[in-house]
C-alpha positions as CSV (number, residue, x, y, z in Angstrom):
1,X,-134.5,-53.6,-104.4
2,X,-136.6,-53.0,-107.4
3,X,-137.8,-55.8,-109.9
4,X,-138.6,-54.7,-114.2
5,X,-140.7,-57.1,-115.8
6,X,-141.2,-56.4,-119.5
7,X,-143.4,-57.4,-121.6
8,X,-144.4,-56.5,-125.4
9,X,-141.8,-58.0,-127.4
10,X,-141.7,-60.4,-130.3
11,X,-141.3,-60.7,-134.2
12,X,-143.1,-57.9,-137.0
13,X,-142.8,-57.1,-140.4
14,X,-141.4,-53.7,-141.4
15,X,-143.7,-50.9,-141.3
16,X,-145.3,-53.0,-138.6
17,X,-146.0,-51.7,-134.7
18,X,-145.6,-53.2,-131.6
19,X,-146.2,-51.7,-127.6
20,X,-143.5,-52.8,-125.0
21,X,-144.4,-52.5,-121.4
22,X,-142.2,-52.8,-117.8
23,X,-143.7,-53.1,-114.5
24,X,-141.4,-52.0,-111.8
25,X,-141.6,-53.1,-107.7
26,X,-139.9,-52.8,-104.8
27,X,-138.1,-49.6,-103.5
28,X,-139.0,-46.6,-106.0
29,X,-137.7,-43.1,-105.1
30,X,-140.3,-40.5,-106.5
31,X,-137.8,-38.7,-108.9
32,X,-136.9,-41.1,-110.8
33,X,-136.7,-42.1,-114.8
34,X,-138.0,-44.8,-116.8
35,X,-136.7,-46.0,-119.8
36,X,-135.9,-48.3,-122.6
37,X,-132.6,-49.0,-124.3
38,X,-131.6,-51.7,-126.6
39,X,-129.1,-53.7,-127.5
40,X,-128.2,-55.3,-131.1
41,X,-125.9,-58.3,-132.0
42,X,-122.5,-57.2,-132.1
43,X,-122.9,-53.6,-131.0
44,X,-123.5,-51.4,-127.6
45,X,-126.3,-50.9,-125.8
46,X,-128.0,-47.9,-126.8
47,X,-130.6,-45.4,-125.4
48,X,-133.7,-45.7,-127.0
49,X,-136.1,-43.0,-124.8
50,X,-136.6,-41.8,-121.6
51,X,-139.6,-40.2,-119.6
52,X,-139.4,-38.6,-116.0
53,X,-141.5,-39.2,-113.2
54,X,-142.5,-35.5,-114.0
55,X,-143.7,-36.5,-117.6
56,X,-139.8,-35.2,-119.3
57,X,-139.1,-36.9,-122.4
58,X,-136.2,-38.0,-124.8
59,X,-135.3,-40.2,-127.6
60,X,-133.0,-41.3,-129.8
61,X,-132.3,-39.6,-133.1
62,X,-132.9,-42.6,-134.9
63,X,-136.1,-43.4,-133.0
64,X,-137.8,-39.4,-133.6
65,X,-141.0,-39.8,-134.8
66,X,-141.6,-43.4,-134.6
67,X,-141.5,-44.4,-131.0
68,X,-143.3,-43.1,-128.3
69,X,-142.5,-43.2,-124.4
70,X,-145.3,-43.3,-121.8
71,X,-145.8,-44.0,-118.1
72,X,-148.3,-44.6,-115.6
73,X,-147.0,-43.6,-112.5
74,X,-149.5,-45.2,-110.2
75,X,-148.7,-48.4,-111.5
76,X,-145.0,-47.4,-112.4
77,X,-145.1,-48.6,-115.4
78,X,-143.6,-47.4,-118.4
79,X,-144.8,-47.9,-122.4
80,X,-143.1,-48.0,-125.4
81,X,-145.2,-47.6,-128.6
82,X,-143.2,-48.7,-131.6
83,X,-144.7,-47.6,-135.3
84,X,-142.8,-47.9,-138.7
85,X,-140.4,-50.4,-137.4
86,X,-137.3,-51.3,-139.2
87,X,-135.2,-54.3,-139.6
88,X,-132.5,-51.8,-137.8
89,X,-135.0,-51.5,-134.9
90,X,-133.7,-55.6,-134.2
91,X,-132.3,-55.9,-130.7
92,X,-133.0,-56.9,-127.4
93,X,-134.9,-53.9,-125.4
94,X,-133.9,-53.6,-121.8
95,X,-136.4,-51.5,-119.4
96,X,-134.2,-49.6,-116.7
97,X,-135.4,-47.1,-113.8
98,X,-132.7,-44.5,-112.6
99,X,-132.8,-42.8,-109.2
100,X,-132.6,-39.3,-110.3
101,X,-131.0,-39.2,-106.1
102,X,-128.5,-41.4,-106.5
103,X,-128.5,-42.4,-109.7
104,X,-128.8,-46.1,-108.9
105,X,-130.1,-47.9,-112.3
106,X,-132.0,-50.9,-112.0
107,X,-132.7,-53.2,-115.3
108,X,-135.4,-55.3,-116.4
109,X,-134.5,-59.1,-118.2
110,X,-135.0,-57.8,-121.7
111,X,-137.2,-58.6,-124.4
112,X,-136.5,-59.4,-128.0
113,X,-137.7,-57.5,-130.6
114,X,-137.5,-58.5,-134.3
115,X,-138.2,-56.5,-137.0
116,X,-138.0,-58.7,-140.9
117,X,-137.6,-57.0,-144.1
């Protein structure tokens, strides 16, 4: 089993930044991919970015530019750095791990992220 706990979250202004984190334990194959996706009022769920355990990366169109995905891979742990957010940015970010194997996806509790005009 493998256990996300995120961290990170919470209310800016526009223009503002804010850093999300997500700690992952338990059973984590070696090729695997860390990521955050998020999830407005009323819509889908959404990829936001990705990052290999070999350091592969990819966003979101509407996220180019702005956000930047990071890991630490001795503490699998994964970062997302948020700059020029935008009331459109609102939504609850989920952390999730895929087995690149099997492609088993685990998912973190999410955090809220809001984002006033």
């Amino acid at each position: 089993q493998v256990r996300l706990v995120e961290s990170g979250g919470g209310l800016v202004q526009a223009g503002g930044s804010l850093r999300l984190s997500c700690a992952a334990s338990g059973s984590i194959s070696r090729l695997n991919a860390m990521g955050w996706y998020r999830q407005a009022p009323r819509k889908s769920r959404e990829l936001v970015a990705t990052i290999t355990s070999g350091g592969s990366t990819n966003y979101a169109d509407s996220v180019k530019g702005r956000f930047t995905i990071s890991r630490d891979n001795a503490k699998n742990t994964v970062y997302l750095q948020m700059n020029s957010l935008k009331p459109e940015d609102t939504a609850v970010y989920y952390c999730n791990v895929k087995n690149l194997i099997t492609t088993t996806m685990y998912w973190g509790q999410g955090t809220q992220v809001t984002v006033s005009s």
